[in-house]
N, CA, C and O atoms as a MOPAC input file, in Angstrom:
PM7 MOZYME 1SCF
protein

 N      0.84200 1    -1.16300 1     0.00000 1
 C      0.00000 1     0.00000 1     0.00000 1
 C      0.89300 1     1.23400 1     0.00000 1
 O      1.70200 1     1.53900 1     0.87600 1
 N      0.59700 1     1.94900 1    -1.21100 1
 C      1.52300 1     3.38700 1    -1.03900 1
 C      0.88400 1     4.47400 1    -0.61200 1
 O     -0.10100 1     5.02400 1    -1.10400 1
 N      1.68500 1     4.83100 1     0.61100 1
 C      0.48600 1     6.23500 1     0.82500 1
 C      1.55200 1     7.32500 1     0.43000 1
 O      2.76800 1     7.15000 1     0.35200 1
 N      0.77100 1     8.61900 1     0.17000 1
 C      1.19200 1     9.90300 1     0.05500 1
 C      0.98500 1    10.46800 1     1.36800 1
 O      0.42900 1     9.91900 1     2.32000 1
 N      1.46100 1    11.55800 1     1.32000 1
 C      1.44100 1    12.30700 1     3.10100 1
 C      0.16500 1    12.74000 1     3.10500 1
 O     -0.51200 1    12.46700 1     4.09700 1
 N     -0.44300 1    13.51400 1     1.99400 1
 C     -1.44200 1    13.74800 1     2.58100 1
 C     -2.64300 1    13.11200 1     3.16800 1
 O     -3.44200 1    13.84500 1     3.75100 1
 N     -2.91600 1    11.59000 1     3.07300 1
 C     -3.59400 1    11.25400 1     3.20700 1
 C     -3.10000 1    10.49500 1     4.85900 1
 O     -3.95900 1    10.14300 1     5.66700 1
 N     -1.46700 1    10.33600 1     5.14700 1
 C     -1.54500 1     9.76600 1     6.44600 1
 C     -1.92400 1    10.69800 1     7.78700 1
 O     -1.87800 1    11.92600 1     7.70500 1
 N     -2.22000 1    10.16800 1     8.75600 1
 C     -2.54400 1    10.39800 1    10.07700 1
 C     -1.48600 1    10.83200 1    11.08300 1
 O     -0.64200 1     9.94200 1    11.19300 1
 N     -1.22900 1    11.90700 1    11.87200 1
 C     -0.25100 1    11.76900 1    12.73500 1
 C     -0.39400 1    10.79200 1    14.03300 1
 O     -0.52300 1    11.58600 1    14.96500 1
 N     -0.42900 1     9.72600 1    14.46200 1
 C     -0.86200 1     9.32300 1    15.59500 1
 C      0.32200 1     9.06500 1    17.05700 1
 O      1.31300 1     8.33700 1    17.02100 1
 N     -0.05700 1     9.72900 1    18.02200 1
 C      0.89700 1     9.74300 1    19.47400 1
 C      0.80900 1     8.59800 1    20.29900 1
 O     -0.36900 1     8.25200 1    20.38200 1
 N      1.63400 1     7.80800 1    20.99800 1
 C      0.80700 1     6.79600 1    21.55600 1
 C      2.21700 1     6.84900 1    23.03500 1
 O      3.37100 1     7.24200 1    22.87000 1
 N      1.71200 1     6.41300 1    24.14700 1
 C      2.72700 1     6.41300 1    25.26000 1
 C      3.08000 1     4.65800 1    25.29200 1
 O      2.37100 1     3.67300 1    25.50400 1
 N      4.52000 1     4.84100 1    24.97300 1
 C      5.22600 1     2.81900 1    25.06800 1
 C      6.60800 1     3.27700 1    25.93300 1
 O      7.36100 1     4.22800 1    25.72200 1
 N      6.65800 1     2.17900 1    27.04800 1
 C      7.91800 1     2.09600 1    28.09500 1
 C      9.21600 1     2.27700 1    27.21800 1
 O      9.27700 1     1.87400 1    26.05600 1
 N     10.18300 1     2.87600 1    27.82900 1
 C     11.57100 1     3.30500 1    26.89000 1
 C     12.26700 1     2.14600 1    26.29500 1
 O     12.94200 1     2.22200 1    25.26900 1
 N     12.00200 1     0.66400 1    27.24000 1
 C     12.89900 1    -0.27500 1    26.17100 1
 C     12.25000 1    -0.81900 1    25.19000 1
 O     12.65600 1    -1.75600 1    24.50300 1
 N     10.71900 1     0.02100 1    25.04100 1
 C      9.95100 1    -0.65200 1    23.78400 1
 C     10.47000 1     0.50900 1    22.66300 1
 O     11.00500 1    -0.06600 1    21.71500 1
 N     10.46200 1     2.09400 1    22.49500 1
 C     11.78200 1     2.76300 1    22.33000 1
 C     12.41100 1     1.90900 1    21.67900 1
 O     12.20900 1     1.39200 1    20.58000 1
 N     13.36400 1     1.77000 1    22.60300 1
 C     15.10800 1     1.21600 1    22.21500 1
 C     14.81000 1     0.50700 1    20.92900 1
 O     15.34100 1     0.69400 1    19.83400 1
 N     13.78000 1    -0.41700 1    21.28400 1
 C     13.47600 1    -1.79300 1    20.65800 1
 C     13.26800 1    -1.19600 1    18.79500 1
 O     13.79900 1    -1.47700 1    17.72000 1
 N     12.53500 1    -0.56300 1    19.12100 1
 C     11.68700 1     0.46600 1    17.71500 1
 C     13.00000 1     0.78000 1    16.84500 1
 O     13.43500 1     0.25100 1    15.82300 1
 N     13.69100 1     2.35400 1    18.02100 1
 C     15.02400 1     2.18500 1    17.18800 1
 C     16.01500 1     1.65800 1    16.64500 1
 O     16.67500 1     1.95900 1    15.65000 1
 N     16.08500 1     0.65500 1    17.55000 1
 C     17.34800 1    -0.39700 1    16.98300 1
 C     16.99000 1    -0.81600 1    15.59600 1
 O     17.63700 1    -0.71200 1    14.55300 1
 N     15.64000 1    -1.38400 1    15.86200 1
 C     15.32600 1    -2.48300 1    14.34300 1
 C     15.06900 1    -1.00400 1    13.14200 1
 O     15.32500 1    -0.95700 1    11.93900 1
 N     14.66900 1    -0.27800 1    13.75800 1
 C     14.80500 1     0.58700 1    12.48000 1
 C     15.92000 1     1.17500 1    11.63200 1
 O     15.75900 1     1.59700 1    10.48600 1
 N     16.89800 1     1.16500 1    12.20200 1
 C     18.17900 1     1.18300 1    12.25800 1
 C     19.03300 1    -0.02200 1    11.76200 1
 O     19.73000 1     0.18400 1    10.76800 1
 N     19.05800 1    -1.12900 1    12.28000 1
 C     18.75800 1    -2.44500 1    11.50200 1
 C     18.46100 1    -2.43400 1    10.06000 1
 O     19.31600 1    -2.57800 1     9.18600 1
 N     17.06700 1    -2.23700 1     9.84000 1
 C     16.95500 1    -2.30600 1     8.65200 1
 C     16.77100 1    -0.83500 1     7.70300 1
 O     15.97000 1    -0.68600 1     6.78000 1
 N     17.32100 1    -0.26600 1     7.99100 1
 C     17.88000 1     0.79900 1     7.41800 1
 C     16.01100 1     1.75300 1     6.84200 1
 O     15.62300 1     2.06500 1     5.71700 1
 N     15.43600 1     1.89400 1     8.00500 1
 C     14.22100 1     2.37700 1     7.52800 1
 C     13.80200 1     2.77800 1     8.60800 1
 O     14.24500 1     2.35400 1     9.67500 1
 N     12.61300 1     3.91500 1     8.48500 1
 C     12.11400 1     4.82200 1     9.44000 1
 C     10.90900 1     4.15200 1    10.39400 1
 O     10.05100 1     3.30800 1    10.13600 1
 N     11.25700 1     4.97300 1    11.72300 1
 C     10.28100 1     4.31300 1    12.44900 1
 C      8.85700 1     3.70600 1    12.13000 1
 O      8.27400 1     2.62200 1    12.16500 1
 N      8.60800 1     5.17600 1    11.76100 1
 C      6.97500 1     4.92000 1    10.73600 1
 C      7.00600 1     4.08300 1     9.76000 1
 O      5.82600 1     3.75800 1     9.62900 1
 N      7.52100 1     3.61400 1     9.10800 1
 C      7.60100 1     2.71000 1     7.96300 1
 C      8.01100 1     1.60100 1     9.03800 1
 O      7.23000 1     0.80900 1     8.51200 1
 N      8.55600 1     0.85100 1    10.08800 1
 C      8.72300 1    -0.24700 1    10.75000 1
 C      7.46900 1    -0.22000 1    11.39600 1
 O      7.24400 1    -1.41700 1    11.57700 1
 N      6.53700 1     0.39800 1    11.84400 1
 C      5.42300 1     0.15200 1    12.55400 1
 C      4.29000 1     0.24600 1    11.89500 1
 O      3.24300 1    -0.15200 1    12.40400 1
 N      4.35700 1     1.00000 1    10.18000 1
 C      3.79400 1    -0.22400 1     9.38100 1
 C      3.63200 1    -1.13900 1     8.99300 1
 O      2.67300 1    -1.87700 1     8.76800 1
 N      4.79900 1    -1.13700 1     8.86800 1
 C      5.50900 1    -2.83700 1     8.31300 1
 C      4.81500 1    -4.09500 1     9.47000 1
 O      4.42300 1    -5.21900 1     9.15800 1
 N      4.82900 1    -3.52300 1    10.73400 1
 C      4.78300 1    -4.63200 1    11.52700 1
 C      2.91500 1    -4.51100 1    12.08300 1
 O      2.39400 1    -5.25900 1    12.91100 1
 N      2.33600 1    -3.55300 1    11.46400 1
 C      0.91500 1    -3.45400 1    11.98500 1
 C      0.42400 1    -4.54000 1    10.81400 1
 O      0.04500 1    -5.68800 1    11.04400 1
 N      0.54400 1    -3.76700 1     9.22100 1
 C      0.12000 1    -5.12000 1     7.98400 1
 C      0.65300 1    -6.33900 1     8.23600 1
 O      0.57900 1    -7.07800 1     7.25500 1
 N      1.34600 1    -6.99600 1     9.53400 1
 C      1.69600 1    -8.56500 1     9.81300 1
 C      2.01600 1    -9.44100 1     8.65300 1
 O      2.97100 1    -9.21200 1     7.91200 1
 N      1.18500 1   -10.47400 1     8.50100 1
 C      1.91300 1   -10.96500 1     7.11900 1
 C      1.81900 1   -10.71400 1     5.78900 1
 O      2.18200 1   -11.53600 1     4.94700 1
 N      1.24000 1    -9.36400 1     5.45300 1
 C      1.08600 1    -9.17800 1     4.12400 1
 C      2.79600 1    -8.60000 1     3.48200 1
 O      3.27000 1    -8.78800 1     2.36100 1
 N      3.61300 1    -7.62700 1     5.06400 1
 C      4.68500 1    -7.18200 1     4.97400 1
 C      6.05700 1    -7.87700 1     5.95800 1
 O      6.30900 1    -7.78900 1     7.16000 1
 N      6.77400 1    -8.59500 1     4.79500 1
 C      7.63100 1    -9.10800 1     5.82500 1
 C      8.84500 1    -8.57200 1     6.00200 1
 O      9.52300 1    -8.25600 1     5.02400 1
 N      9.14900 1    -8.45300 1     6.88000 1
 C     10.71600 1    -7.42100 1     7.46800 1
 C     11.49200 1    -8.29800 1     7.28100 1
 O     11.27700 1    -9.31200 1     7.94500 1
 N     12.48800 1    -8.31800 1     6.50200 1
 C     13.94200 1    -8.48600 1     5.87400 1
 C     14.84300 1    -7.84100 1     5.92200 1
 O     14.65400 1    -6.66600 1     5.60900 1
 N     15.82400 1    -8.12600 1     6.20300 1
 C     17.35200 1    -7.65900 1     6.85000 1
 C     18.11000 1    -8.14100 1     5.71300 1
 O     18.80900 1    -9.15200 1     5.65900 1
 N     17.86200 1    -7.22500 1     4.75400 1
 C     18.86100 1    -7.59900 1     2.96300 1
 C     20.13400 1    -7.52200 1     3.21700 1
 O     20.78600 1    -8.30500 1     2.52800 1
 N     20.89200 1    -6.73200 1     4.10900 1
 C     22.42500 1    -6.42300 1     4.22800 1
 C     22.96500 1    -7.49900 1     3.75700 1
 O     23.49300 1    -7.56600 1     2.64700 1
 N     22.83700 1    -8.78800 1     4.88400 1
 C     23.59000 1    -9.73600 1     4.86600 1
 C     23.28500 1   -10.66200 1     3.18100 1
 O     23.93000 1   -11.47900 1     2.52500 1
 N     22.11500 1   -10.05200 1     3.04500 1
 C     21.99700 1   -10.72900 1     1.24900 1
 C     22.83000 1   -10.24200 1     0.51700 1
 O     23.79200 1   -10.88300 1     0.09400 1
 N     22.63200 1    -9.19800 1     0.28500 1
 C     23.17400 1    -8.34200 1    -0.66000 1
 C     24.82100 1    -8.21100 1    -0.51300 1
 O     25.53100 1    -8.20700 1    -1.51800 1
 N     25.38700 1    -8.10000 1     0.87700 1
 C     26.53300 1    -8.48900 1     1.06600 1
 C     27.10100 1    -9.85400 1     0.49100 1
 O     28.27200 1    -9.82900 1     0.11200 1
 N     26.29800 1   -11.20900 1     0.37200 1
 C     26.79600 1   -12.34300 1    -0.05300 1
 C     26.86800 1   -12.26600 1    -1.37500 1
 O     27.70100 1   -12.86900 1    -2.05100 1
 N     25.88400 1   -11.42500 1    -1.86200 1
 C     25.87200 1   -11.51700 1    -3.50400 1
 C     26.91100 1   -10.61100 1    -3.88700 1
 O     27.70400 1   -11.14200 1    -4.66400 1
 N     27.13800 1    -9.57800 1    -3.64200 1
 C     28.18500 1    -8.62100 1    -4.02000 1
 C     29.68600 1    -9.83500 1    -3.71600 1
 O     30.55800 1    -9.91300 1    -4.58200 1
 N     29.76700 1   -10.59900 1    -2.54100 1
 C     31.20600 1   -11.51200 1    -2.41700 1
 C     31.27800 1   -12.51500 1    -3.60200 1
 O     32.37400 1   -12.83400 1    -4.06200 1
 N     29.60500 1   -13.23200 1    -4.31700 1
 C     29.72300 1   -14.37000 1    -5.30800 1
 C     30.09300 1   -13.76700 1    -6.62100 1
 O     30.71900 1   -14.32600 1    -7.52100 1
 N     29.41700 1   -12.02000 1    -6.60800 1
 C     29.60000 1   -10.99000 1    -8.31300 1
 C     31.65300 1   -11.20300 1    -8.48200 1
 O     32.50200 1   -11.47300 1    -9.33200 1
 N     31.54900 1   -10.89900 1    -7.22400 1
 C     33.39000 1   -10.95900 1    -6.85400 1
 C     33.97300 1   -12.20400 1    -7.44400 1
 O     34.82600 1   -12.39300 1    -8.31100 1
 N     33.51800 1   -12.69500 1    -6.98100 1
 C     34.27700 1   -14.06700 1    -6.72800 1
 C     34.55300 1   -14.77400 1    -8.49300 1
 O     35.57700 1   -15.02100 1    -9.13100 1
 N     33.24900 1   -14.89400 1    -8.76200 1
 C     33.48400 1   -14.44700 1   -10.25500 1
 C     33.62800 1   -14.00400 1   -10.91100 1
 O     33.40000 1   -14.64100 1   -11.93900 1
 N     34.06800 1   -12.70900 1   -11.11800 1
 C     34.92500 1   -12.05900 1   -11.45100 1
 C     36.00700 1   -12.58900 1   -11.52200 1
 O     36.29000 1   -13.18300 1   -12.56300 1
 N     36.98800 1   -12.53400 1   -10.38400 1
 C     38.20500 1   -13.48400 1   -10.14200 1
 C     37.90400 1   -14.41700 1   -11.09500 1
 O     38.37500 1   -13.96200 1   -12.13700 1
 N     37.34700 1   -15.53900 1   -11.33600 1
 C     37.29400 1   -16.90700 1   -12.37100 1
 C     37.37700 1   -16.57500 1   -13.43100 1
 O     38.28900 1   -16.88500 1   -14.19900 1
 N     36.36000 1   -15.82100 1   -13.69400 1
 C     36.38500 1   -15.53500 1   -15.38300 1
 C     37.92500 1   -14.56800 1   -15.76300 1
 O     38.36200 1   -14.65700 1   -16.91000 1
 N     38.60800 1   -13.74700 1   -14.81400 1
 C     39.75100 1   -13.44300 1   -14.84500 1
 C     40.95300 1   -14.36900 1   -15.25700 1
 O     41.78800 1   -14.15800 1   -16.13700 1
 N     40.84200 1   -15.44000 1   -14.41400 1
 C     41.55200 1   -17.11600 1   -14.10700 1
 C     41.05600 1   -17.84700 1   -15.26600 1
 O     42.02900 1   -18.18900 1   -15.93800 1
 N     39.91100 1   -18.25100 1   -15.81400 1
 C     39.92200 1   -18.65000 1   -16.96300 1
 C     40.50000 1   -17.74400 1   -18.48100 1
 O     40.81400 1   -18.35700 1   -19.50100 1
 N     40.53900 1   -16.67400 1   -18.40200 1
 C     41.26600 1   -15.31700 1   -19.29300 1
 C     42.56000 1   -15.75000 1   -19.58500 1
 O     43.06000 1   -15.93900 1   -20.69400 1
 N     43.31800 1   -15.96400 1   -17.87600 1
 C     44.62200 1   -16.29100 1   -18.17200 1
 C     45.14500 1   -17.53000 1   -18.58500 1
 O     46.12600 1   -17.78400 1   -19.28300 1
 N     44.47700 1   -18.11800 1   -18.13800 1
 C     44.54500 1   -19.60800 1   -18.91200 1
 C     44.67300 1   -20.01400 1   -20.14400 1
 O     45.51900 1   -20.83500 1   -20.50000 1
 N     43.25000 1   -19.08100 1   -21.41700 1
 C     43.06000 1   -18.90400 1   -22.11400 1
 C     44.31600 1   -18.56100 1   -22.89700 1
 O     44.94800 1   -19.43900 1   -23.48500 1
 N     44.60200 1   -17.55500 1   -22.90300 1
 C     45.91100 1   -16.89700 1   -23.31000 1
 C     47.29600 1   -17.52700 1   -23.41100 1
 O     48.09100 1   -17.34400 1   -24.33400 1
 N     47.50200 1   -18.40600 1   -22.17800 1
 C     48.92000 1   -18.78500 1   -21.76700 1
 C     48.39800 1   -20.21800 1   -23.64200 1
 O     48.95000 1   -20.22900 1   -24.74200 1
 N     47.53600 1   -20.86500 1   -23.26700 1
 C     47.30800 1   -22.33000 1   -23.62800 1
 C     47.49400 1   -21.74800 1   -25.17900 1
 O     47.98100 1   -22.52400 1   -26.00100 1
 N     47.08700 1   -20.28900 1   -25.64000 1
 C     46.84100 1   -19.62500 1   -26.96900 1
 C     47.68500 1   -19.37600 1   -27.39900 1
 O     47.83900 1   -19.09900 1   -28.58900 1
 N     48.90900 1   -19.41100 1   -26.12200 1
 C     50.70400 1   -19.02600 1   -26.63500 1
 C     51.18200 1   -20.27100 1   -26.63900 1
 O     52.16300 1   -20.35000 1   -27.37800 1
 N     50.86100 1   -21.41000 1   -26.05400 1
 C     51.75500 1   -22.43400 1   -25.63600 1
 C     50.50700 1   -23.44500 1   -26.67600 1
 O     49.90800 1   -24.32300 1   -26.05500 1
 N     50.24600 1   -23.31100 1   -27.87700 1
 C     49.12900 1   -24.37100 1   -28.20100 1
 C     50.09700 1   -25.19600 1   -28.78700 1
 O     49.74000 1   -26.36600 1   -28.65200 1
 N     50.91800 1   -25.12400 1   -29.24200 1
 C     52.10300 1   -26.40900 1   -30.12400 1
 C     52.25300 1   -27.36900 1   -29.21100 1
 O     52.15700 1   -28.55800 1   -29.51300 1
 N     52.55900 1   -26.85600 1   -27.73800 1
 C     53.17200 1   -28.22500 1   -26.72200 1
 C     52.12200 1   -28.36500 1   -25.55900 1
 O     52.32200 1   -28.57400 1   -24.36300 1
 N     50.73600 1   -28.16000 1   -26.37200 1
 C     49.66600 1   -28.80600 1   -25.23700 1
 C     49.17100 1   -29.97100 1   -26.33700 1
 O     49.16900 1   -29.83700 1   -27.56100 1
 N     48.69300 1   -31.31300 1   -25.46800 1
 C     47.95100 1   -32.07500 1   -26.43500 1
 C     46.61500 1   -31.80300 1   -26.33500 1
 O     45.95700 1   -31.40600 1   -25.37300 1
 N     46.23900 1   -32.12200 1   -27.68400 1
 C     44.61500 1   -32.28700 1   -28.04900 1
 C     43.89100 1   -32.39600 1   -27.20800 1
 O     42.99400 1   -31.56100 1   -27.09600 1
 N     43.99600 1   -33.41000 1   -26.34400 1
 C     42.65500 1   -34.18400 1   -25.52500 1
 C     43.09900 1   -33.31000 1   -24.28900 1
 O     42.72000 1   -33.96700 1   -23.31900 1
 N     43.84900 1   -31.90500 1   -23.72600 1
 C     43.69100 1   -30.88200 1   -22.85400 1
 C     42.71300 1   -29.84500 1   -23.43600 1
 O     42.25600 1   -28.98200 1   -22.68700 1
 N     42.32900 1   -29.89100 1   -24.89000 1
 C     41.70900 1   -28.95300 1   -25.41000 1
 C     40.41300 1   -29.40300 1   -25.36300 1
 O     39.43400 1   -28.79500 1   -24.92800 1
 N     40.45900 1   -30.39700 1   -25.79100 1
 C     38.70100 1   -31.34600 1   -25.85100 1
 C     38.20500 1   -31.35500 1   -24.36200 1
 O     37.08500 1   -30.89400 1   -24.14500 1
 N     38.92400 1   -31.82800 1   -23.35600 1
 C     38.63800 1   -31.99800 1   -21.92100 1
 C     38.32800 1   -30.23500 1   -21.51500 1
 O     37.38100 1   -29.88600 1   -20.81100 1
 N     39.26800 1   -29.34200 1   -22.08200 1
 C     39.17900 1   -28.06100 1   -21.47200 1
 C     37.67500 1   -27.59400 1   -21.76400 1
 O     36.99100 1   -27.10100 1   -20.86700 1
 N     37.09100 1   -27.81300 1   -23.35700 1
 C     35.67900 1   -27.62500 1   -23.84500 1
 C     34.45100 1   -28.44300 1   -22.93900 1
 O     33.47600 1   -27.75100 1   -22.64500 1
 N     34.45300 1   -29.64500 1   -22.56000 1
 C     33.75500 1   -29.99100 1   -21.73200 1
 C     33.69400 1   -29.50200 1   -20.40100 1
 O     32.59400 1   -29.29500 1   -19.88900 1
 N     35.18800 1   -29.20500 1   -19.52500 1
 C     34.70600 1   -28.54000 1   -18.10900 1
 C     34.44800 1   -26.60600 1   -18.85700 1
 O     34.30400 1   -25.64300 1   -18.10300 1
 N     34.45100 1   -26.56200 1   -19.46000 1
 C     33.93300 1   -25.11200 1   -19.74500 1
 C     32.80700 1   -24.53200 1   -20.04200 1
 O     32.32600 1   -23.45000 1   -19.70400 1
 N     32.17200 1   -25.99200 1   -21.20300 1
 C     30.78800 1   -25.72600 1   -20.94100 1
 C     29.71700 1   -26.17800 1   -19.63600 1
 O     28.53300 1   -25.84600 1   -19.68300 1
 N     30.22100 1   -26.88700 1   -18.59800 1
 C     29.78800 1   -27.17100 1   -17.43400 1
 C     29.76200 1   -25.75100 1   -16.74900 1
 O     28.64800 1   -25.24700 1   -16.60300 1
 N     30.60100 1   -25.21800 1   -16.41800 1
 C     31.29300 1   -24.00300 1   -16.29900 1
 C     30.20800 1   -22.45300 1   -16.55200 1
 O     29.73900 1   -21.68200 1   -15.71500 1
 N     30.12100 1   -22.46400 1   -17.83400 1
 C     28.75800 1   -21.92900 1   -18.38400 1
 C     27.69600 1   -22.14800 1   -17.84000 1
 O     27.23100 1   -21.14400 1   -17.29900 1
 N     26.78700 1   -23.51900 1   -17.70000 1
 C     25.92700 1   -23.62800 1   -17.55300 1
 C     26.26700 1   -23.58600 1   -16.32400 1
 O     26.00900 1   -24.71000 1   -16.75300 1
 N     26.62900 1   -23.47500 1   -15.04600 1
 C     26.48700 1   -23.21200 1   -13.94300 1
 C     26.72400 1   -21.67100 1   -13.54300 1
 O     26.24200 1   -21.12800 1   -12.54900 1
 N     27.39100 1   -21.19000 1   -14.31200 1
 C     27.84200 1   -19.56200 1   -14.20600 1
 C     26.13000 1   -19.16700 1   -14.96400 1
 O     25.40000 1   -18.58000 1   -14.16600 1
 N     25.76400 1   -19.32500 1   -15.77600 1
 C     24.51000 1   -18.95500 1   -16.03200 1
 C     23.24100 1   -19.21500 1   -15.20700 1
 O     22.39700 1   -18.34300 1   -14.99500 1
 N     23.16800 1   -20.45600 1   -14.76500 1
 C     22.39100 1   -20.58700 1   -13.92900 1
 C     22.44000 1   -19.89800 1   -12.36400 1
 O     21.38000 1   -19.56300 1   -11.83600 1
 N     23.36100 1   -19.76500 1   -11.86800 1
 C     23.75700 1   -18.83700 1   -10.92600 1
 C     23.32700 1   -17.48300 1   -10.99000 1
 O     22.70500 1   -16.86000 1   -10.13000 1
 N     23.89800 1   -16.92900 1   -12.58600 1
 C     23.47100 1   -15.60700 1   -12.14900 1
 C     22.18600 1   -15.57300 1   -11.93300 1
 O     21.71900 1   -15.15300 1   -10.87400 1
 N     21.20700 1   -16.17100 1   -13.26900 1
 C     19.26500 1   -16.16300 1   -13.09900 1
 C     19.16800 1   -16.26400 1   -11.49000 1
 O     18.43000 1   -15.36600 1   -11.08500 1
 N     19.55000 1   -16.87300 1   -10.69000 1
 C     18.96500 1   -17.43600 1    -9.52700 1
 C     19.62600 1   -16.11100 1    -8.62900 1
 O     19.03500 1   -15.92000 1    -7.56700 1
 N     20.62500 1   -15.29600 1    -8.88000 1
 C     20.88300 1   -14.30600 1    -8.47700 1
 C     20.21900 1   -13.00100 1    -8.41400 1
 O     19.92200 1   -12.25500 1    -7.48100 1
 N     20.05000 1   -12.94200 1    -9.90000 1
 C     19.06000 1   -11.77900 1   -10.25700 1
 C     17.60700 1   -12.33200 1   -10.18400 1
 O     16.96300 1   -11.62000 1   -10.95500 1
 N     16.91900 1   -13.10500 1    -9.72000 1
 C     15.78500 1   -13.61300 1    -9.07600 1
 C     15.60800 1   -13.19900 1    -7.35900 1
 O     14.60400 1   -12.97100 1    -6.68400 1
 N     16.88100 1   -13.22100 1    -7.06700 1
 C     16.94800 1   -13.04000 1    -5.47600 1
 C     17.01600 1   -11.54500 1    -5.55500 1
 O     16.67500 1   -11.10700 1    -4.45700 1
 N     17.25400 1   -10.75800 1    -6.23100 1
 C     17.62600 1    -9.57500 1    -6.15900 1
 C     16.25900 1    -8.72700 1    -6.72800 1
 O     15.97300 1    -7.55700 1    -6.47300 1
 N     15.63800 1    -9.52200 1    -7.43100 1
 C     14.48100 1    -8.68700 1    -7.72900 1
 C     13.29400 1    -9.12700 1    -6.52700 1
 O     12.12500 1    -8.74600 1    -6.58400 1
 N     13.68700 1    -9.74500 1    -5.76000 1
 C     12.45300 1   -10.40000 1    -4.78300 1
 C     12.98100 1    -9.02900 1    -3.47800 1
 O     12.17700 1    -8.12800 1    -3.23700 1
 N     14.17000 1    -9.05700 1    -2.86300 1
 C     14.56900 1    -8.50400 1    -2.52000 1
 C     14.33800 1    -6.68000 1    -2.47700 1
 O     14.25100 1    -5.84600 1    -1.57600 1
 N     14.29200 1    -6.63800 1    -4.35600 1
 C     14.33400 1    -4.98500 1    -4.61300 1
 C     13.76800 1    -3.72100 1    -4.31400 1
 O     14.22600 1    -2.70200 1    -4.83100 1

């Protein structure tokens, strides 16, 4: 539900200071305003509170990480492209099979990445 300001309510209400604390912390936590956490938590299960950091942190380490590989397969590439006279054949045939494995898991990864990231968004 999107509201505009003009249509919300100011409402005051008296809660003990470690209910406070409690409010701020998680709002803070999840990087969002009080009022928007005590929406979040009045709509119950239509809105579920998620703590993306630690997502988004893992995915930014796997974007990394591959990176690095496809770097590592680059150099590989190259050395085997200088040195192709004194590699045999069946390193080239074997290299095409773990590469297209390689692919299809680097592809499938990302979809399932950018799936998490649009659920997330």
């Amino acid at each position: 539900m999107k509201d505009n300001a003009s249509n919300l309510k100011l409402v005051a209400f008296r809660i003990h200071p470690t209910q406070e604390a409690q409010i701020i912390a998680e709002s803070k936590r999840l990087n969002i305003s009080r009022s928007a956490l005590v929406r979040r938590l009045l709509n119950g299960a239509e809105a579920k509170i998620i703590d993306t950091t630690g997502i988004l942190n893992a995915i930014e380490k796997i974007v990394s990480e591959q990176a690095r590989v496809n770097n590592n397969i680059n150099q590989l590439a190259k050395h085997a492209n200088t040195y192709r006279d004194r590699i045999s054949p069946q390193v080239f045939r074997d290299h095409k099979v773990l590469m297209t494995k390689h692919l299809e898991y680097r592809d499938f990864m990302n979809k399932v990445l950018k799936q998490i990231y649009q659920i997330i968004k």
